[in-house]
C-alpha positions in Angstrom: 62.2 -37.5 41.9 62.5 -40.8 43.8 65.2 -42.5 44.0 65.1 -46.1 42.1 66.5 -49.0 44.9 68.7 -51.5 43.5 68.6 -55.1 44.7 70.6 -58.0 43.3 67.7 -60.5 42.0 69.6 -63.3 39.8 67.0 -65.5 40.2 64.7 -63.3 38.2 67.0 -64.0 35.6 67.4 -68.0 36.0 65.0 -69.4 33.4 66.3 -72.6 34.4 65.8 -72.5 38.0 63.3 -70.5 38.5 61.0 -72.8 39.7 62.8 -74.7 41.5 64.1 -72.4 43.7 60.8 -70.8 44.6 59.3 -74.7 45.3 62.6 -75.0 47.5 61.9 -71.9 49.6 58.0 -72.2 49.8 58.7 -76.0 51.0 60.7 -74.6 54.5 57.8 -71.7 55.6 55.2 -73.1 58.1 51.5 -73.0 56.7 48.6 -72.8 58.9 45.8 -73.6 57.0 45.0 -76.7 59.3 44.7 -73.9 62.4 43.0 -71.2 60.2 40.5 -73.4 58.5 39.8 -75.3 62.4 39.0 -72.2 63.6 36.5 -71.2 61.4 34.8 -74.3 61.2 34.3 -73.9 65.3 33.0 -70.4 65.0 31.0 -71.1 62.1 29.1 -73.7 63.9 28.5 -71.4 66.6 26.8 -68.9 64.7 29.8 -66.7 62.7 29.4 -66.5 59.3 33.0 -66.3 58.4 34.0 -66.8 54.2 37.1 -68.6 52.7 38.8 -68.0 49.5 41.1 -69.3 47.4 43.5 -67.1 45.3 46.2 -68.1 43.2 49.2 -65.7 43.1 50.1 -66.4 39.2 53.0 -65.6 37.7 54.1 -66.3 34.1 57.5 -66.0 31.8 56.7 -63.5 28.9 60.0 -64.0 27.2 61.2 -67.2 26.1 64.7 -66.1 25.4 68.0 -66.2 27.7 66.4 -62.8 29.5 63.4 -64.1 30.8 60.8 -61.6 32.5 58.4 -63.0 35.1 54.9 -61.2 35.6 52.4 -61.4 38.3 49.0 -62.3 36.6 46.7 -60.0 38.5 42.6 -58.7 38.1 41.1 -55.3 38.4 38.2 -56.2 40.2 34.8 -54.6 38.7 32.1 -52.0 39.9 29.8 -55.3 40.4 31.8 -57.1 43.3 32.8 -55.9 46.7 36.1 -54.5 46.8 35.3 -52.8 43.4 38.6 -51.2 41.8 41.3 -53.1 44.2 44.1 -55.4 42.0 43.8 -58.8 43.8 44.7 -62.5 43.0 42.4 -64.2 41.3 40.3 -66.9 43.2 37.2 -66.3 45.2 34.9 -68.0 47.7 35.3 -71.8 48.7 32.0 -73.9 47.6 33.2 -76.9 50.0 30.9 -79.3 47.8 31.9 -78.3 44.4 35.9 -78.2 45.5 36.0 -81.2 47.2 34.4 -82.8 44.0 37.2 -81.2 42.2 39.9 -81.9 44.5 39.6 -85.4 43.7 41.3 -84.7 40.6 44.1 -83.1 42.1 44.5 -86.4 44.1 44.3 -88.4 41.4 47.0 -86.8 39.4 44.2 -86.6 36.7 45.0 -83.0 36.5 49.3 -82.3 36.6 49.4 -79.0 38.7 49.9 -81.1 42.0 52.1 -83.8 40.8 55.2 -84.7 43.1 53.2 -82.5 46.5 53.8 -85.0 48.4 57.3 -84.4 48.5 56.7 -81.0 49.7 53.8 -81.0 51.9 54.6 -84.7 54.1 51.6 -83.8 56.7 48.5 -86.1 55.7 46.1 -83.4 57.2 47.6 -81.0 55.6 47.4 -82.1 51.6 43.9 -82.1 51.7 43.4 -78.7 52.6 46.3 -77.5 49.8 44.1 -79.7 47.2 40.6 -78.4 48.4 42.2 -74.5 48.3 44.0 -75.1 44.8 41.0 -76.6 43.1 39.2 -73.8 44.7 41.1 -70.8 43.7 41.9 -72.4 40.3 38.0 -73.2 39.5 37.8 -69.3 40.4 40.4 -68.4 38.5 38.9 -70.5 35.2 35.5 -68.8 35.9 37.4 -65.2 36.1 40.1 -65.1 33.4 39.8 -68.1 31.8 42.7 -70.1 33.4 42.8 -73.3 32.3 43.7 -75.7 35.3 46.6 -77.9 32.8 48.1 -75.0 32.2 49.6 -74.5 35.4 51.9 -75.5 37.6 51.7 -75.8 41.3 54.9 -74.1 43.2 53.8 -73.9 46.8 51.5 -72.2 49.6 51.4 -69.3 51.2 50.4 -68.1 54.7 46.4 -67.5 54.8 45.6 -63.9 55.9 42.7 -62.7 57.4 41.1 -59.5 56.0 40.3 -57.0 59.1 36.8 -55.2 57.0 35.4 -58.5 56.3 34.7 -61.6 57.6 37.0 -63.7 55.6 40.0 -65.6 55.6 42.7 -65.7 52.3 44.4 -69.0 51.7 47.1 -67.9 48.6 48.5 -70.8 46.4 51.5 -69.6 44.0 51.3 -70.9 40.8 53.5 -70.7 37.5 51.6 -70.5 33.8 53.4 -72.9 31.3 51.9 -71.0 28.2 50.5 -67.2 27.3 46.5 -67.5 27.2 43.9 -65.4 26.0 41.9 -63.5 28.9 38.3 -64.3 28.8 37.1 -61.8 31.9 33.6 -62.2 33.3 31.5 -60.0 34.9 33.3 -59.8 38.2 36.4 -58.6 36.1 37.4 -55.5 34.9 41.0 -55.9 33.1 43.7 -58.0 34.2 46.8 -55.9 35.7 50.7 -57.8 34.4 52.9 -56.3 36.8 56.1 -57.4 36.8 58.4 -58.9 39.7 60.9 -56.6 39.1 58.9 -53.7 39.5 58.4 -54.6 43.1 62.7 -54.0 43.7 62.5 -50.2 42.9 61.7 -47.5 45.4 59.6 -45.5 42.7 56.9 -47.5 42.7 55.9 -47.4 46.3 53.5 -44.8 47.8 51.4 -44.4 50.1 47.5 -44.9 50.0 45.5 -42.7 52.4 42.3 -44.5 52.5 39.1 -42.8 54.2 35.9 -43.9 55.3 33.2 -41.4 55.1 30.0 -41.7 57.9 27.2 -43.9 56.9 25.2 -46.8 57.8 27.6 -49.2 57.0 30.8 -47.0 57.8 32.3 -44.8 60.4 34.3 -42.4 59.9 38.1 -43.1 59.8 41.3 -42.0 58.2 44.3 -44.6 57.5 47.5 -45.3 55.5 48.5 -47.9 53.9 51.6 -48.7 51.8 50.9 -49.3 48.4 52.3 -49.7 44.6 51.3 -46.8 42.1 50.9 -49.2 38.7 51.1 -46.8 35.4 48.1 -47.9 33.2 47.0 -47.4 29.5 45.4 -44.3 30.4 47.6 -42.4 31.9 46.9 -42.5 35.5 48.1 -45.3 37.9 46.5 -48.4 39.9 47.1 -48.7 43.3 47.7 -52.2 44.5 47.2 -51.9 48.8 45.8 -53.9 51.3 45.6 -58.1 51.5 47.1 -58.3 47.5 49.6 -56.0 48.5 50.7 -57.7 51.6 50.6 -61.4 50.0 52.7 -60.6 47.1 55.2 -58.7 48.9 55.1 -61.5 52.0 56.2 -63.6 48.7 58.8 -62.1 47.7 59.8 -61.1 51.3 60.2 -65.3 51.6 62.1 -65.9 48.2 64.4 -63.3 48.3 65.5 -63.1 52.1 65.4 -59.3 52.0 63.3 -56.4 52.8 61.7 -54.5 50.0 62.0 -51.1 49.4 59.9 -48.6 51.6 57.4 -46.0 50.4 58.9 -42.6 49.9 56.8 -40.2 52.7 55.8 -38.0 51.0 54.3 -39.8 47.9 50.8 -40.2 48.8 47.5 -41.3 46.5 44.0 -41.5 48.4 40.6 -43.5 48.4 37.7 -42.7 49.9 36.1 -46.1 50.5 32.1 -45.9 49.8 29.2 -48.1 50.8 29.2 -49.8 47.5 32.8 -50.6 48.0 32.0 -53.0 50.9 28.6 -54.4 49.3 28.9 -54.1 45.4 27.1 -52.8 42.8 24.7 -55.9 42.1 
C-alpha cells in the first residue's frame, strides 16, 4: 500500500485564475528555442539529419461548475508509428514550408490562440519561432485528434528537450481547450489518455519503468530505469507514461507549482522491453 502525498494545489481549484496564473509563470522561465533551433540548422547543413517537433501539452476544464477539474489531453500512440504504445503530447514533425504558411495566421491574429503574445514573448527573434512551433504542433494535433486551432488558447512555452534514442529535438507549447470536442483519431492514434493534474500530486501513481533493450541490429543490449506514472485504463491494466512526456509534464508542473513532485515508491516497478519495431514502426 503506498502512501498517497498531499500537496496544497489551490490553483487547481481557481476556475477564475487559472489561466492567468499559468501565462504569469510560463512568462518568467527562459526558452531556448532560438539556441536549439540554431543549432540544428548548423548541423543540419553539415550533413545531420536531426527532426523537430511540435507538441502541444493540452489541458482542458471538464467541469463547469465551482469545482473545476483540469485534465491533460494526451495520445496513446499506435502500433504504426515509432514509439508505438508511449502516452505523448500530441504534435509531430515540423514541415518548415507548410508551418511557416500557417504561421502567418498566427501573426495575423486571423486565428485567436496567439492574441496578446507579444506581451509575453518581447524578443522579435523569438515570436517567430513560438508561431512557427504552435502552428506546427497544432496542425499536428488537428491531423491527430481532431483539434480544432479556434478552440484553443495559447498559455505559454516550454523548454525544448532533446530525446537521447533519436535524433530529435521537442519544442512543447501549453495550451488550454475552451470547449469538450469529439476525438477523431487517425491512424497514428490509438486512444487518447485524460489524465488529470491532480493525479500527478499523489505518491501512488509513481513507479518505476525498467525498460530493456534486447540485442539486435538496431539495438544493444541495455537495462535502465526510469520514473514513470502507472495510468489505470478501461481494461484493467495500467499505461505507463515515462520518458520525454513524462519529463515535460512534470517539468510543468515543477514551474507552476514551485515544488517538487512526489517520488516513485522503490519498489513499485513495471517493465518494457523496447523491440526493433519500437524504434522504426510498424508501416
Amino acid at each position: 500500500v503506498y502512501k498517497r502525498q498531499l500537496m496544497d494545489t489551490p490553483i487547481l481549484h481557481d476556475k477564475i485564475n487559472f489561466t492567468s496564473v499559468i501565462s504569469s509563470k510560463l512568462a518568467e522561465i527562459n526558452i531556448d528555442y532560438l539556441e536549439k533551433h540554431s543549432q540544428i540548422k548548423k548541423a543540419n547543413a553539415q550533413g545531420a539529419s536531426h527532426l523537430e517537433a511540435g507538441v502541444v501539452v493540452l489541458i482542458n476544464c471538464t467541469e463547469k461548475s465551482r469545482e473545476p477539474k483540469y485534465i491533460f489531453q494526451l495520445i496513446k500512440r499506435s502500433s504504426k508509428v515509432t514509439q508505438g504504445g508511449d502516452i505523448s503530447c500530441p504534435g509531430g514533425m515540423l514541415h518548415p514550408s507548410v508551418d511557416n504558411f500557417f504561421s502567418i495566421f498566427f501573426k495575423a491574429g486571423l486565428i485567436p490562440a496567439m492574441r496578446g503574445i507579444k506581451l509575453k514573448y518581447r524578443d522579435k527573434n523569438l515570436l517567430p519561432l513560438i508561431r512557427l512551433f504552435l502552428a506546427n504542433s497544432l496542425r499536428e494535433a488537428w491531423e491527430e485528434i481532431g483539434l480544432n486551432a479556434y478552440n484553443v488558447s495559447f498559455l505559454g512555452a516550454l523548454p525544448a528537450y532533446s530525446l537521447s534514442s533519436f535524433t530529435r529535438t521537442i519544442y512543447p507549447l501549453v495550451c488550454l481547450t475552451h470547449n469538450p470536442f469529439k476525438y477523431k483519431l487517425n491512424s497514428e492514434v490509438e486512444k487518447v489518455v485524460e489524465i488529470p493534474l491532480s493525479f500527478f500530486f499523489e505518491t501512488s501513481n509513481y513507479a518505476w519503468l525498467q525498460v530493456t533493450t534486447p540485442e539486435g541490429s538496431n539495438a544493444y543490449a541495455e537495462t535502465s530505469r526510469f520514473p514513470c506514472m502507472a495510468i489505470p485504463d478501461e481494461k484493467g491494466d495500467c499505461d505507463i507514461l515515462w520518458g520525454a512526456t513524462f519529463h515535460i509534464i512534470t517539468n510543468f508542473l515543477n514551474i507552476i507549482f514551485d515544488k517538487q513532485l512526489p517520488v516513485p515508491p522503490a519498489d513499485r516497478i513495471f517493465k518494457k522491453i523496447i523491440t526493433e519495431n519500437y524504434l522504426t514502426g510498424g508501416r
